[in-house]
C-alpha positions in Angstrom: -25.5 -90.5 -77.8 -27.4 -87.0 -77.2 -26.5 -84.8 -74.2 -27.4 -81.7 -72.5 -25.0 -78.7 -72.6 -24.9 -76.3 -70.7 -23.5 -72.9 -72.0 -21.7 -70.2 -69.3 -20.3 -66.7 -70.1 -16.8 -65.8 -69.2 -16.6 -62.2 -67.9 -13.5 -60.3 -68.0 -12.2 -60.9 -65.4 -11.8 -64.6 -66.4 -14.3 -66.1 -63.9 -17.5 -68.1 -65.0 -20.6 -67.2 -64.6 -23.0 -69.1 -61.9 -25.7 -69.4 -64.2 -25.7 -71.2 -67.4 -26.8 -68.9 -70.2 -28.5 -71.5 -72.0 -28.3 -75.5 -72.3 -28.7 -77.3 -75.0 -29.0 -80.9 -76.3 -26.5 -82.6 -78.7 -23.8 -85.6 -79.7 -20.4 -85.1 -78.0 -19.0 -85.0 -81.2 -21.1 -82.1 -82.4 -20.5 -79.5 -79.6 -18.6 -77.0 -80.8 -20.3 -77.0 -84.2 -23.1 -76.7 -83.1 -22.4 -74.3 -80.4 -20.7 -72.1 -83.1 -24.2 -72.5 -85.4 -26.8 -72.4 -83.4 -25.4 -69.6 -81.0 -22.8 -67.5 -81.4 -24.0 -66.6 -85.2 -27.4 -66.1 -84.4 -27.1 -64.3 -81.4 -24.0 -62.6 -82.7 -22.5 -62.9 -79.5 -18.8 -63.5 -81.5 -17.2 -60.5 -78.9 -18.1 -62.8 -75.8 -16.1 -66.0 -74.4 -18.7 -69.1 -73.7 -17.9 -71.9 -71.7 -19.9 -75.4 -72.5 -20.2 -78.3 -69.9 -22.1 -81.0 -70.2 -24.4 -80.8 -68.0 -24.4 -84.3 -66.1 -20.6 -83.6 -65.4 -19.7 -81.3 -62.3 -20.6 -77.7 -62.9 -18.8 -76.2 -60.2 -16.3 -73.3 -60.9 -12.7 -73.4 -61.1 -12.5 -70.5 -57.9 -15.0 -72.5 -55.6 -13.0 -76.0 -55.8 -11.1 -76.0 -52.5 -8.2 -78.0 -52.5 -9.3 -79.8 -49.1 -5.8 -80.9 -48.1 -5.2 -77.5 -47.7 -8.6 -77.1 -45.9 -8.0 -79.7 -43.3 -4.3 -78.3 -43.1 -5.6 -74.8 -41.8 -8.1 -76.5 -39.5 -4.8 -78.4 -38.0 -2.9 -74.9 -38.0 -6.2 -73.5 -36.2 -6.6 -76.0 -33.6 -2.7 -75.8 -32.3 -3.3 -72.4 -32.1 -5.7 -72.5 -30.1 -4.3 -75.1 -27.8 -1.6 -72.3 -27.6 -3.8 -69.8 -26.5 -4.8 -71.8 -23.8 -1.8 -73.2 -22.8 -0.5 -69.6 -22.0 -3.5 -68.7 -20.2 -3.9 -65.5 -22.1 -5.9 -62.7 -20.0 -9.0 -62.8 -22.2 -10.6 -59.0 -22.5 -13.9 -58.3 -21.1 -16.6 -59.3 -23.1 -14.4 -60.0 -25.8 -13.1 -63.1 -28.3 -9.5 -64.0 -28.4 -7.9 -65.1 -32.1 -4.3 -66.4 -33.3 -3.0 -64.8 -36.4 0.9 -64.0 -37.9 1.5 -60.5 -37.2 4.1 -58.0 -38.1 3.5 -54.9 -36.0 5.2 -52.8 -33.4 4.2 -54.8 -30.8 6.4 -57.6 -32.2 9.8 -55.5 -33.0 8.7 -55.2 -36.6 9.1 -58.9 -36.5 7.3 -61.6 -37.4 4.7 -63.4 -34.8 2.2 -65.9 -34.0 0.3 -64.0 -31.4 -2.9 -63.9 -29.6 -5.1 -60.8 -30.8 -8.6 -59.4 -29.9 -10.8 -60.5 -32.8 -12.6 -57.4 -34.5 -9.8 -55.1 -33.9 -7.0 -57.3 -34.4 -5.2 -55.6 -31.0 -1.8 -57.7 -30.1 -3.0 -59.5 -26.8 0.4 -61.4 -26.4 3.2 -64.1 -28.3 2.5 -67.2 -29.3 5.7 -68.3 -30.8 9.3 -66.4 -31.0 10.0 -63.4 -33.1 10.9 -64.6 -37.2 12.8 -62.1 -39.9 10.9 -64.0 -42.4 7.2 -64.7 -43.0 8.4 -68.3 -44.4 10.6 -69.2 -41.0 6.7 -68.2 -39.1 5.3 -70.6 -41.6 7.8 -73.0 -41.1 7.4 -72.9 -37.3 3.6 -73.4 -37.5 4.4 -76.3 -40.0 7.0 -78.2 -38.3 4.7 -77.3 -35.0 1.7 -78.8 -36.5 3.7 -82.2 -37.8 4.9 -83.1 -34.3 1.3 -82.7 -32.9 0.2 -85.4 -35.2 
């Protein structure tokens, strides 16, 4: 059975491109014969790296798959923030948006913090959580925070 292929050029840097290059129509068997043949020969494009999907499979890059677990995970992390924020009543600045991040400034003891900072300039507003001497015991906080809020 004859399918379309579609042919990407890998930069450098080791990403994809967006586009494909070119597609073409073959047997599955036949790809990278033909590929070698028709293309890189004739075009003498032997320097470049090529990529070849076929073209009814997903042609989504490597770099743009989001692992959603992870995705929803953050959202989680986002939302008991937040609920922090408010929970502390922090003094929101005059025409101004408060944020949650994990710091590691002054204003913490060179420690780190989940605080509550002014978004755009990233000022320390106030603490969220206690002082860590390790950005994994701030992550591990959040986490086992997060887990007891489900």
């Amino acid at each position: 059975m004859n399918y379309n292929w579609n042919v990407y050029k890998i930069f450098k840097n080791g990403k994809r491109a967006k586009a494909p290059l070119t597609v073409f129509e073959c047997k599955e068997n036949e790809v990278k014969q033909h590929f070698q043949n028709e293309f890189k020969l004739n075009l003498d494009l032997c320097s470049d790296k090529y990529k070849v999907i076929r073209s009814d499979l997903s042609q989504e890059r490597e770099s743009e798959v989001v692992d959603k677990e992870q995705q929803m995970r953050e959202k989680i992390k986002s939302r008991v923030l937040s609920n922090l924020v408010r929970q502390n009543n922090i003094p929101i600045p005059k025409n101004r948006t408060v944020g949650a991040a994990l710091i590691y400034s002054s204003d913490s003891n060179w420690q780190w913090q989940w605080a509550a900072i002014e978004k755009g300039t990233s000022n320390y507003i106030q603490g969220l959580s206690p002082t860590f001497k390790t950005h994994t015991e701030a992550e591990t906080w959040i986490e086992n925070l997060i887990s007891s809020k489900k």
